[in-house]
C-alpha positions in Angstrom: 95.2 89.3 136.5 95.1 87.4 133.4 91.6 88.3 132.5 92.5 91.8 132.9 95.1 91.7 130.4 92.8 89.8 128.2 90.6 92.5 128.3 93.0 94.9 127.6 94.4 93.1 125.3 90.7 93.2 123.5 89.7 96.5 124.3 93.0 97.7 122.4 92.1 95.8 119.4 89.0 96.6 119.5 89.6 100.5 119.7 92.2 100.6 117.2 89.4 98.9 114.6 87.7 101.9 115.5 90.3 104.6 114.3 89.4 105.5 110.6 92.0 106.4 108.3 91.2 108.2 105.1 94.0 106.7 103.0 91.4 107.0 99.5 92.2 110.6 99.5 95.7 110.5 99.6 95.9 107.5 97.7 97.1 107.6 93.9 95.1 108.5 91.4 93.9 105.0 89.6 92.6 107.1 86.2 92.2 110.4 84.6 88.8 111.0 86.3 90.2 110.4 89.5 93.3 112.6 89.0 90.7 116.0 88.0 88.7 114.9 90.6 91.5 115.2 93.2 93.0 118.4 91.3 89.4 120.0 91.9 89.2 119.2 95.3 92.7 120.1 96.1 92.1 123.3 94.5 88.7 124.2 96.3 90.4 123.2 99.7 93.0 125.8 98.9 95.4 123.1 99.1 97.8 124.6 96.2 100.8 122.6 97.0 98.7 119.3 96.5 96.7 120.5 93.4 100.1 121.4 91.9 101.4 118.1 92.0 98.9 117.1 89.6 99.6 119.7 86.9 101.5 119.9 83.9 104.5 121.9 85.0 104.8 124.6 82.1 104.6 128.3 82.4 101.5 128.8 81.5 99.8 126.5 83.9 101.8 127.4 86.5 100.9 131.1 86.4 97.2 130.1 85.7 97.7 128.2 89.4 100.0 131.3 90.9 96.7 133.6 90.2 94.0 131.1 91.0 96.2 130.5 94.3 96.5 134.8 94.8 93.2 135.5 94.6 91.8 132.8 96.8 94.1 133.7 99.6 94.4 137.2 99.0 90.8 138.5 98.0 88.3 135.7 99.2 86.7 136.3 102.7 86.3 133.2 105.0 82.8 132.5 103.7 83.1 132.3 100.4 86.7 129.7 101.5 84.3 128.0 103.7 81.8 127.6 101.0 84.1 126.1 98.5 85.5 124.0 100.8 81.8 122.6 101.3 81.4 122.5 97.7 80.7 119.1 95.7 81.9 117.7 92.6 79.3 116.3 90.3 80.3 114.7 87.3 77.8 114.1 84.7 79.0 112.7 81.7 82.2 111.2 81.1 83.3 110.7 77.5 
């Protein structure tokens, strides 16, 4: 009996070792590169709410985002969603 438990016991720890988390996505931006980066992503995930959180919160931003967030749900067809989803972020130079 008490093997069995000590095998649980193992078998437990060793499964929830196993379980990835991705807590670098959600984590906070450390610099500016990081925060564009996440905006971008956000964005081409046609995750909205989360790209807004990195914007500056004036008018003109925020209708640049209402449009940009319009025309991806209202006038993109699934393939070209599924393609920017897919899509990766290069960045070249950083000055």
């Amino acid at each position: 009996m008490k093997i069995i438990v000590q095998l649980s016991s193992l078998l437990l720890l060793f499964l929830s070792g196993c379980i990835s988390s991705d807590k670098k996505a959600d984590a906070t931006p450390e610099d500016d590169l990081d925060a564009a980066r996440n905006f971008i992503r956000a964005a081409l995930d046609g995750d909205y709410a989360k790209a807004r959180t990195f914007l500056l919160a004036d008018s003109m931003n925020t209708e640049y985002m209402n449009l940009s967030e319009r025309k991806f749900n209202q006038t993109m067809t699934p393939e070209v969603k599924t393609g920017y989803k897919k899509a990766s972020i290069n960045i070249h130079e950083v000055k």
